[in-house]
C-alpha positions as a Python dict, from the first residue, in 0.01 Angstrom:
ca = {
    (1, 'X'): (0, 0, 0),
    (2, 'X'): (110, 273, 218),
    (3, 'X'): (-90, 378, 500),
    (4, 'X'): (-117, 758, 357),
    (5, 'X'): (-270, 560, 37),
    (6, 'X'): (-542, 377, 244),
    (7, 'X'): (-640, 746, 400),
    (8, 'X'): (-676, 906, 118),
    (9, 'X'): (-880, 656, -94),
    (10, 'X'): (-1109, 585, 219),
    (11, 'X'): (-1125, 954, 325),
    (12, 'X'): (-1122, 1136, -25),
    (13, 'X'): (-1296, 849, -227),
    (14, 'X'): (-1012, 848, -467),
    (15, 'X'): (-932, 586, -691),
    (16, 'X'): (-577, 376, -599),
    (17, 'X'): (-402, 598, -928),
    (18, 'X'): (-569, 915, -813),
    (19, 'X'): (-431, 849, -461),
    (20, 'X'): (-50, 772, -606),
    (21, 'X'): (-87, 1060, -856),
    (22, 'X'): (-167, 1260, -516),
    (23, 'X'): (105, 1136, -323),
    (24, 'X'): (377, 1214, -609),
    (25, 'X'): (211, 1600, -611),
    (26, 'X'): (269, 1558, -257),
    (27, 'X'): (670, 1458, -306),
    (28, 'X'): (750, 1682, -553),
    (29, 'X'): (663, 1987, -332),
    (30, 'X'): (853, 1835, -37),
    (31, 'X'): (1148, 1768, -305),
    (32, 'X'): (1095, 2126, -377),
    (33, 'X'): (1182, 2279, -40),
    (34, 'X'): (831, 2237, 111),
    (35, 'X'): (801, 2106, 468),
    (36, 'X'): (663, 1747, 476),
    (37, 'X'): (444, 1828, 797),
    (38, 'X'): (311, 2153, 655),
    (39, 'X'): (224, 1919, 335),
    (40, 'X'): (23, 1678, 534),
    (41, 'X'): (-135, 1962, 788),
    (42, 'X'): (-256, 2145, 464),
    (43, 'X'): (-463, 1839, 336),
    (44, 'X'): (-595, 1792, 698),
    (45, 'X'): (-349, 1521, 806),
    (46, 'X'): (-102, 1479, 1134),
    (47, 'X'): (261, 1444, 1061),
    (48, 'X'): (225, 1072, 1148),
    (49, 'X'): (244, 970, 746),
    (50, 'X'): (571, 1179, 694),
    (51, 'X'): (734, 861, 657),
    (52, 'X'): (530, 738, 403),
    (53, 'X'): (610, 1075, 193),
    (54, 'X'): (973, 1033, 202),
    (55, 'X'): (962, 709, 259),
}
């Protein structure tokens, strides 16, 4: 379980599936052209879990 994972169903209360399903939302918009640390900074996050985006 990435670290990015643990945040999310800690901070957000999300289930482990809602926090994957997240993180794939997440990917797809990086795949699509979107910058991974504008990704994280607009869901409140420091670029410290890029790597577990493109990881």
């Amino acid at each position: 379980m990435t670290e990015l994972k643990k945040v999310l169903m800690k901070r957000d209360e999300m289930t482990e599936e809602e926090a994957d399903e997240y993180i794939e939302e997440m990917q797809e918009r990086i795949f699509e052209g979107e910058s991974p640390d504008e990704v994280l900074r607009n869901i409140g996050l420091e670029p410290d879990y890029i790597f577990d985006l493109i990881g």
